[in-house]
C-alpha positions as protocol buffer text, in pm:
chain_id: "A"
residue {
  index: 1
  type: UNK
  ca { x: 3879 y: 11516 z: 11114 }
}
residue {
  index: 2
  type: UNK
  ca { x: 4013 y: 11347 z: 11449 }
}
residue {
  index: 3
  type: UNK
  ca { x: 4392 y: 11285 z: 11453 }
}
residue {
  index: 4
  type: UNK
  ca { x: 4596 y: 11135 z: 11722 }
}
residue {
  index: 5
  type: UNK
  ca { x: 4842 y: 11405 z: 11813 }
}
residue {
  index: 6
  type: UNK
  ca { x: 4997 y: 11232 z: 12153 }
}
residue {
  index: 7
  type: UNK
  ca { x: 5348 y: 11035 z: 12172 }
}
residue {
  index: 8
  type: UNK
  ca { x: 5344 y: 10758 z: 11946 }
}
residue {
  index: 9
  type: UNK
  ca { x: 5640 y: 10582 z: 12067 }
}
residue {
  index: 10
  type: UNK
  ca { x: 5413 y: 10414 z: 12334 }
}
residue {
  index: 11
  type: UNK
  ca { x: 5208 y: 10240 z: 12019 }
}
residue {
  index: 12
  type: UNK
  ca { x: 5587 y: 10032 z: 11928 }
}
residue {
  index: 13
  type: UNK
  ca { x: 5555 y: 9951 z: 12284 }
}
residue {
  index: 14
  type: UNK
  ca { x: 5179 y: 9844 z: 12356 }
}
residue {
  index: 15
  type: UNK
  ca { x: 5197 y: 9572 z: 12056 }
}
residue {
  index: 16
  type: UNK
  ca { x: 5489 y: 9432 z: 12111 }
}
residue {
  index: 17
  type: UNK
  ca { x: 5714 y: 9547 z: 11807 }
}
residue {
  index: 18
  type: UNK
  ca { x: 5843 y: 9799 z: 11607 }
}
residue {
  index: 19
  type: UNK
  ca { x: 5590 y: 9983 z: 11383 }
}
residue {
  index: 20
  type: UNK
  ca { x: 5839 y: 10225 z: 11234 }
}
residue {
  index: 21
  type: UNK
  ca { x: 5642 y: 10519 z: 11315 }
}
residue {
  index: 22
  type: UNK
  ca { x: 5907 y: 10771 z: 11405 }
}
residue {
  index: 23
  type: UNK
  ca { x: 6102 y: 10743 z: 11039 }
}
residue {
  index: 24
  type: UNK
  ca { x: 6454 y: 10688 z: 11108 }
}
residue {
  index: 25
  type: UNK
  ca { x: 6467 y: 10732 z: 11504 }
}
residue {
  index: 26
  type: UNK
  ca { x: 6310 y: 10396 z: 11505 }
}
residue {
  index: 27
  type: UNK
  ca { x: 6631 y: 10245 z: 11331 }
}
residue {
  index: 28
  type: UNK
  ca { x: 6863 y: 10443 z: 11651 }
}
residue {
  index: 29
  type: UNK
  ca { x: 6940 y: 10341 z: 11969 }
}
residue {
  index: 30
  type: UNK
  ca { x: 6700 y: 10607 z: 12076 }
}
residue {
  index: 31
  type: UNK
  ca { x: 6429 y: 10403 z: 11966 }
}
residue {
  index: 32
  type: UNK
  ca { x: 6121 y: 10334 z: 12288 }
}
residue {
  index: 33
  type: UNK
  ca { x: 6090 y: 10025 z: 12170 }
}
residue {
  index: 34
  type: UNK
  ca { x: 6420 y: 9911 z: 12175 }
}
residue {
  index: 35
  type: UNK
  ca { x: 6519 y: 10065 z: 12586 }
}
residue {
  index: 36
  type: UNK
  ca { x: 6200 y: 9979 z: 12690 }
}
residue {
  index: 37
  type: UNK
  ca { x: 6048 y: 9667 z: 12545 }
}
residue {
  index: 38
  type: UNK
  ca { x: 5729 y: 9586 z: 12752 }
}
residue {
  index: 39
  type: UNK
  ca { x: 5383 y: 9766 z: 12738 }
}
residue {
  index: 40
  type: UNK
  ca { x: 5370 y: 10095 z: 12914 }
}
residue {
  index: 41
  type: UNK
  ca { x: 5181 y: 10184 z: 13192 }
}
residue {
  index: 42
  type: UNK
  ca { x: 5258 y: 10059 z: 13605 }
}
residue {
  index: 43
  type: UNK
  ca { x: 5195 y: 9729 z: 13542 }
}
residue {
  index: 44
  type: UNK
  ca { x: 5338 y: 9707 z: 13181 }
}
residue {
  index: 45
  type: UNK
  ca { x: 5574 y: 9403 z: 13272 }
}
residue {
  index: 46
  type: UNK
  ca { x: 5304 y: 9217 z: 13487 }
}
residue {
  index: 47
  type: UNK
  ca { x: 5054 y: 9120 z: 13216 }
}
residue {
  index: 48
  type: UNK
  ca { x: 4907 y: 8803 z: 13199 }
}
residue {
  index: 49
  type: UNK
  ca { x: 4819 y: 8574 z: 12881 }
}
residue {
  index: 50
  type: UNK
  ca { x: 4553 y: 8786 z: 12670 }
}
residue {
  index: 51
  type: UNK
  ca { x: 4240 y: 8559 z: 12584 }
}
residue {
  index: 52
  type: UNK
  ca { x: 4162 y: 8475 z: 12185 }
}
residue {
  index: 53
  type: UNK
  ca { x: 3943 y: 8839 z: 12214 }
}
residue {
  index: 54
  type: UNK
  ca { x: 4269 y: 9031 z: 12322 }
}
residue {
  index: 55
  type: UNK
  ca { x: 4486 y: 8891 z: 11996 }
}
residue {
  index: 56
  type: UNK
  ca { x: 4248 y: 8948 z: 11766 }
}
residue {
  index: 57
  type: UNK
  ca { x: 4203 y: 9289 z: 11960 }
}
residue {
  index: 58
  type: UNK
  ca { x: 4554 y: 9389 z: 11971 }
}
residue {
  index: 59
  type: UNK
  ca { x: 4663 y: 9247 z: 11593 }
}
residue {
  index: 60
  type: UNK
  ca { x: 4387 y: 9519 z: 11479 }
}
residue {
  index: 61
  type: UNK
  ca { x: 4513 y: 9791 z: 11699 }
}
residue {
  index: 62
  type: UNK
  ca { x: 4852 y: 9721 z: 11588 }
}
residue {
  index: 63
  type: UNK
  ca { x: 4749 y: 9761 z: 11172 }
}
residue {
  index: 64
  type: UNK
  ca { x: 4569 y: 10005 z: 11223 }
}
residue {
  index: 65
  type: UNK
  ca { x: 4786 y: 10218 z: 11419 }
}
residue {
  index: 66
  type: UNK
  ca { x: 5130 y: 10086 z: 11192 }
}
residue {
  index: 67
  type: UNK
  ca { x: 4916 y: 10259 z: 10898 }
}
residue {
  index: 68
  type: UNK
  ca { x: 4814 y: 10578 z: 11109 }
}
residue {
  index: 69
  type: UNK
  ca { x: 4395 y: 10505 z: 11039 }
}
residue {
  index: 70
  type: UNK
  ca { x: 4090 y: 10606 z: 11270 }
}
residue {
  index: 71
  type: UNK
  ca { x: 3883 y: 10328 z: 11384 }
}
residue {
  index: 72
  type: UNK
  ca { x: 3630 y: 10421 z: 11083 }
}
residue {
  index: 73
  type: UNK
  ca { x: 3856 y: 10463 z: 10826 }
}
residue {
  index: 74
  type: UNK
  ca { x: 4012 y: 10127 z: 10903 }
}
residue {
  index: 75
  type: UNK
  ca { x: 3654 y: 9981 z: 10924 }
}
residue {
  index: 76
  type: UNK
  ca { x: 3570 y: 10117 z: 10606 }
}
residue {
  index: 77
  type: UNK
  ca { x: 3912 y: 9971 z: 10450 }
}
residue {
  index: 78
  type: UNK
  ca { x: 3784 y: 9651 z: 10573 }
}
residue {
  index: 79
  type: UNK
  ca { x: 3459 y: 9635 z: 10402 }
}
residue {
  index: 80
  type: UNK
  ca { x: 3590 y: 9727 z: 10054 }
}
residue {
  index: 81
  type: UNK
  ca { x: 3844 y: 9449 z: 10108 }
}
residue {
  index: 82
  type: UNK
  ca { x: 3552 y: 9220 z: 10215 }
}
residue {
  index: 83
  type: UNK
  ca { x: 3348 y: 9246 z: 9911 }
}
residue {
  index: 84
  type: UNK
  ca { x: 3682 y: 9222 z: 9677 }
}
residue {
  index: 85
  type: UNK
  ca { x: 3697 y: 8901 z: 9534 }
}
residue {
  index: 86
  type: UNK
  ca { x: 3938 y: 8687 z: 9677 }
}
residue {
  index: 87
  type: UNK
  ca { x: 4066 y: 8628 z: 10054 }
}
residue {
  index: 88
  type: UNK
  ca { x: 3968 y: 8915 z: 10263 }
}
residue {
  index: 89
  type: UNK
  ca { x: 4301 y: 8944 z: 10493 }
}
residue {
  index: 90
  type: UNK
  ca { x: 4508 y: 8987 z: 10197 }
}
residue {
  index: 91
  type: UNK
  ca { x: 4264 y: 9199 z: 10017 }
}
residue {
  index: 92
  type: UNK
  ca { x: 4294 y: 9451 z: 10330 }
}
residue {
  index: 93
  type: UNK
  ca { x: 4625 y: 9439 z: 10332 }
}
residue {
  index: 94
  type: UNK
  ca { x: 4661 y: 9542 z: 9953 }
}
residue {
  index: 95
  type: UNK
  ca { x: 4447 y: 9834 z: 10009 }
}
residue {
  index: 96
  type: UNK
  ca { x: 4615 y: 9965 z: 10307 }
}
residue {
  index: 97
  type: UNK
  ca { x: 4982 y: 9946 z: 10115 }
}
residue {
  index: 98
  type: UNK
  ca { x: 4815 y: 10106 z: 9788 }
}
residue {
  index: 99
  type: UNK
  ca { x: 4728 y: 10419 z: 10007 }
}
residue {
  index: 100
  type: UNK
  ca { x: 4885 y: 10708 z: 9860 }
}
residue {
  index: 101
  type: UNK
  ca { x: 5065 y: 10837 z: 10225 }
}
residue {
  index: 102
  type: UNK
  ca { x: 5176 y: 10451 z: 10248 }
}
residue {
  index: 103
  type: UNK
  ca { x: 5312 y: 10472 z: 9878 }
}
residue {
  index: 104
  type: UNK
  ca { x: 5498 y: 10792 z: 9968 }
}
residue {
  index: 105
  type: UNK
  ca { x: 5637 y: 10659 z: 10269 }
}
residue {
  index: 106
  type: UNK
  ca { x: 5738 y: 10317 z: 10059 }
}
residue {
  index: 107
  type: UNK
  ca { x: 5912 y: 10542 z: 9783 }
}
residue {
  index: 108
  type: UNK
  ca { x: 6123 y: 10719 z: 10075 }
}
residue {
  index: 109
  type: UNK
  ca { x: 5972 y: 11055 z: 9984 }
}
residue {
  index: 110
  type: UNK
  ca { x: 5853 y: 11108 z: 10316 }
}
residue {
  index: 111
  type: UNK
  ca { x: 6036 y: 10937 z: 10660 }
}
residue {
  index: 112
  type: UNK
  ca { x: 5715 y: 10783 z: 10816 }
}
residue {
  index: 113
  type: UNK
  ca { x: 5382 y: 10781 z: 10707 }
}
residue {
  index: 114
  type: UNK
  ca { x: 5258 y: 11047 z: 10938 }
}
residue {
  index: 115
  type: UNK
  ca { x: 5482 y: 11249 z: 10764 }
}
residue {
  index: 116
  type: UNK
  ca { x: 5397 y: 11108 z: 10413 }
}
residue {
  index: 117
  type: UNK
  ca { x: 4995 y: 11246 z: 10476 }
}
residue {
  index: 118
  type: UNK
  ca { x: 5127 y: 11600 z: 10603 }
}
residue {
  index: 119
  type: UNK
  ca { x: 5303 y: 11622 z: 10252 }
}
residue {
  index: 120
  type: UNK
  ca { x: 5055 y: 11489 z: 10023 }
}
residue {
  index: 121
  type: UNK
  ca { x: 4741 y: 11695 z: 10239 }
}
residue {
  index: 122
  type: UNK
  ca { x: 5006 y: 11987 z: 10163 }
}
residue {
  index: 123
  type: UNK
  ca { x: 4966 y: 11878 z: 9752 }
}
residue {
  index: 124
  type: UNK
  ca { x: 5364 y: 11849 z: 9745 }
}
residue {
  index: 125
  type: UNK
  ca { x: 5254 y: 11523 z: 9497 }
}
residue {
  index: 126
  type: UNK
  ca { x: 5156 y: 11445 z: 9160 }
}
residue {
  index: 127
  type: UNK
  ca { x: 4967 y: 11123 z: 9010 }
}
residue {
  index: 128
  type: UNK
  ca { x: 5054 y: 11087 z: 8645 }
}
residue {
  index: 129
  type: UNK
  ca { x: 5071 y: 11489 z: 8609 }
}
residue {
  index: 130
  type: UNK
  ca { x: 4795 y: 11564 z: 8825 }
}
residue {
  index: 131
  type: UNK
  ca { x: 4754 y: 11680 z: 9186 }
}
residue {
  index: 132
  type: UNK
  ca { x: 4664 y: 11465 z: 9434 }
}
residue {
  index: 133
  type: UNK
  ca { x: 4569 y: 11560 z: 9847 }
}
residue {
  index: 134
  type: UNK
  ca { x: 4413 y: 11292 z: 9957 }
}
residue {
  index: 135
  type: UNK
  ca { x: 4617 y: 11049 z: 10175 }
}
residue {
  index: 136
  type: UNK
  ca { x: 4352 y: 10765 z: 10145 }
}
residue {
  index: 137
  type: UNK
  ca { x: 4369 y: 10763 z: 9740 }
}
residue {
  index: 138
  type: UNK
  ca { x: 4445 y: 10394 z: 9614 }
}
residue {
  index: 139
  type: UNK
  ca { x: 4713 y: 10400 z: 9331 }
}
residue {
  index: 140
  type: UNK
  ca { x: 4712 y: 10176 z: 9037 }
}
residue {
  index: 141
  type: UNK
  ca { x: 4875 y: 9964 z: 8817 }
}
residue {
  index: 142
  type: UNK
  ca { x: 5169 y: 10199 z: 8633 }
}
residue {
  index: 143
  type: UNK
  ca { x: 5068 y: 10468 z: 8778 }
}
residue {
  index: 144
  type: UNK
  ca { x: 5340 y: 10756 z: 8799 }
}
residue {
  index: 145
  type: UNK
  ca { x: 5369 y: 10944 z: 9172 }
}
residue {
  index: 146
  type: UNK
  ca { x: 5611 y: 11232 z: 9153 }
}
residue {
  index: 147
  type: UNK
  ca { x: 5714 y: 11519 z: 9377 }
}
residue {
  index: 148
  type: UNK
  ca { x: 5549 y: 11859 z: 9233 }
}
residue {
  index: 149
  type: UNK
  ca { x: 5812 y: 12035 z: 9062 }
}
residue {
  index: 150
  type: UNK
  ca { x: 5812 y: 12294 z: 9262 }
}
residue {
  index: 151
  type: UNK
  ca { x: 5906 y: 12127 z: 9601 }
}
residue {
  index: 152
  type: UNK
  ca { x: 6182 y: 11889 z: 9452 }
}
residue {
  index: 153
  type: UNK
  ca { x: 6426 y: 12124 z: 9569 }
}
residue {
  index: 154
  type: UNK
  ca { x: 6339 y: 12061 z: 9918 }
}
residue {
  index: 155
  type: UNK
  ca { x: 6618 y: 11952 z: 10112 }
}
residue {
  index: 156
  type: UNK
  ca { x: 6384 y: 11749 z: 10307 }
}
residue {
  index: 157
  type: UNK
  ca { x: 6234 y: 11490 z: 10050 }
}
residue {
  index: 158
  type: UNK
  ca { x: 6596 y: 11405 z: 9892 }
}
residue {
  index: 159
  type: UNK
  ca { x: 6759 y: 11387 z: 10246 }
}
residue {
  index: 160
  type: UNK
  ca { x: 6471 y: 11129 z: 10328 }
}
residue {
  index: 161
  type: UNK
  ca { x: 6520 y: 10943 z: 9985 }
}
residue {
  index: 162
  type: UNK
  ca { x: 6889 y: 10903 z: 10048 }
}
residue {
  index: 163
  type: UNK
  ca { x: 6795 y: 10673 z: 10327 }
}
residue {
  index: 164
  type: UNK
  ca { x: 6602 y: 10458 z: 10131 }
}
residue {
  index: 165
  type: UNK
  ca { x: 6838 y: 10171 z: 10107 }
}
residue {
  index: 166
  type: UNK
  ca { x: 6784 y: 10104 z: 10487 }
}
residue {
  index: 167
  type: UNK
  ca { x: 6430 y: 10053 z: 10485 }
}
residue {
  index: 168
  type: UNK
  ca { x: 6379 y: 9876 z: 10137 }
}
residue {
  index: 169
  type: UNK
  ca { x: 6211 y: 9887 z: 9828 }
}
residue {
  index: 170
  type: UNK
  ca { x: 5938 y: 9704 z: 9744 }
}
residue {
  index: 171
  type: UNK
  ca { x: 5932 y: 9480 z: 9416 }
}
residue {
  index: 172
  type: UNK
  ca { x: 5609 y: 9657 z: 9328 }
}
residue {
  index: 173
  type: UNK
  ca { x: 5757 y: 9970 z: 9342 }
}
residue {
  index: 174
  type: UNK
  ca { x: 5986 y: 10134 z: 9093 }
}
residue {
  index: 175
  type: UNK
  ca { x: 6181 y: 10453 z: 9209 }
}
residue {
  index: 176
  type: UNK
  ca { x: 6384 y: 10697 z: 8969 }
}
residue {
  index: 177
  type: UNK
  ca { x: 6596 y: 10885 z: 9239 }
}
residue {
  index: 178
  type: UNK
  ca { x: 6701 y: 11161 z: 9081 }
}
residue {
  index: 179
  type: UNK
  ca { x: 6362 y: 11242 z: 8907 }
}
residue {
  index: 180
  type: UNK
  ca { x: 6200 y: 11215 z: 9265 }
}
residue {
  index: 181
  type: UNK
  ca { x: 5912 y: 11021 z: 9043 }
}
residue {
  index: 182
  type: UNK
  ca { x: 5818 y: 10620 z: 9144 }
}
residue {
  index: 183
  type: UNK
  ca { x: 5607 y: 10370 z: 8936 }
}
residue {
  index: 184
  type: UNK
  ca { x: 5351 y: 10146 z: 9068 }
}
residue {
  index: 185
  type: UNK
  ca { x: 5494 y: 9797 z: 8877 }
}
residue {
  index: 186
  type: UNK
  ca { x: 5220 y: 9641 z: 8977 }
}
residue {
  index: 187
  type: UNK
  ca { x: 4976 y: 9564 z: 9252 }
}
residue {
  index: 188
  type: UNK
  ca { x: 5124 y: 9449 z: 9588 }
}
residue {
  index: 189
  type: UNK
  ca { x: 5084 y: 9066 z: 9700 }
}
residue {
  index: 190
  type: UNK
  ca { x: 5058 y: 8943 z: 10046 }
}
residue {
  index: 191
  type: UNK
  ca { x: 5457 y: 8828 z: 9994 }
}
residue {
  index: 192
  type: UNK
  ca { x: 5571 y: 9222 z: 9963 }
}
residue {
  index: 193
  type: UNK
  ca { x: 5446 y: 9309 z: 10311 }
}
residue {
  index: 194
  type: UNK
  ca { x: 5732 y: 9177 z: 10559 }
}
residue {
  index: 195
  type: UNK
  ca { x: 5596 y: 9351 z: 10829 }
}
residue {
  index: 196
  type: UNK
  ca { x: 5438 y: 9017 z: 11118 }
}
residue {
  index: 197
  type: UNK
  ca { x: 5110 y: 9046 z: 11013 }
}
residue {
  index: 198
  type: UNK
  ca { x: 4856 y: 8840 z: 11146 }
}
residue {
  index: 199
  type: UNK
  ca { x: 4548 y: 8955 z: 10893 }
}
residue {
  index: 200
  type: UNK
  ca { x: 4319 y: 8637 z: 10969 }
}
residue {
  index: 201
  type: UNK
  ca { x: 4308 y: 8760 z: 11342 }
}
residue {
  index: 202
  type: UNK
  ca { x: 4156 y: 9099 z: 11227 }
}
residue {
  index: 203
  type: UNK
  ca { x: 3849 y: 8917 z: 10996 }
}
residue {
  index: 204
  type: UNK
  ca { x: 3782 y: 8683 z: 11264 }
}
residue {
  index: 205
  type: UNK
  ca { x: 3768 y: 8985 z: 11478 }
}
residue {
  index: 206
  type: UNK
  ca { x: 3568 y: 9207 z: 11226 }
}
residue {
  index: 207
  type: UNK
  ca { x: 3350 y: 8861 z: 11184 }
}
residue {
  index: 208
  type: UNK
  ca { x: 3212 y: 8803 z: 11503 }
}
């Protein structure tokens, strides 16, 4: 499978805004985004106003990169949401937070997401009592995601949890701490993602 194994920190850059893909470096002074705030490249402070192609362009780029998805897997993401009943913007972004490395990464189990798919491709997960690899599963409704037993004496995990406080909770989300074991409450709304989002830009995109 094809993986993007280059700096990321240019990503933050390109669109224009933080997408927290370096865990808690992003929330530093070290943070690319934050000494450097213009796209990268020689003539990264020259650009001129992008045409209605280059938003919609550039608001799917930045998704899709913010949630660490290939072109098809993103694509893919897309049509599910399409035939979902409902508005197809918030349908896509529902799936994309249910994803089991996002979930991780919301719980503060893992500091970023990249790092959330490493640990659940590594099976250091469990979805009510039963193992779980694949980073592109789509919880449910109450269902219980829980470090194996094994692995919750990794200093790692319960370092990153400790943080949690400075990134947020979601209200969908229900996180027992000390049992290293979350809850999906219930299904996430377009409200719960605070991230600027412009969804409509990706269908008209997608619709053309």
């Amino acid at each position: 499978m094809a993986r993007y194994i280059d700096s990321v920190c240019k990503f933050c850059r390109r669109e224009a805004g933080k997408l927290f893909l370096k865990g808690d470096r992003c929330y530093t002074d070290k943070c690319a985004f934050e000494r450097r705030g213009y796209p990268p490249g020689q003539h990264g402070q020259g650009r001129g106003k992008a045409s209605e192609y280059a938003q919609q362009l550039r608001e799917k780029q930045k998704v899709k990169r913010m949630y660490g998805l290939m072109e098809t897997q993103f694509r893919n993401t897309f049509v599910k949401a399409e035939r979902q009943k409902g508005v197809t913007g918030e349908n896509l972004i529902g799936l994309l937070e249910r994803r089991l490395d996002n979930v991780v990464c919301r719980f503060g189990f893992a500091a970023s997401r990249k790092e959330a798919r490493m640990m659940v491709t590594h099976g250091l997960f469990r979805i009510n009592g039963k193992k779980v690899d694949i980073p592109s599963y789509v919880v449910k409704t109450n269902d219980v995601v829980e470090v194996a037993e094994k692995k919750k004496t990794l200093e790692k995990i319960r370092d990153n949890v400790k943080s949690v406080d400075r990134r947020g909770m979601p209200e969908w989300l229900s996180l027992d701490r000390d049992g290293l074991k979350g809850v999906v409450k219930r299904l996430p709304v377009r409200a719960d993602v605070t991230m600027p989002i412009d969804e409509h830009l990706i269908v008209e995109l997608y619709s053309k």
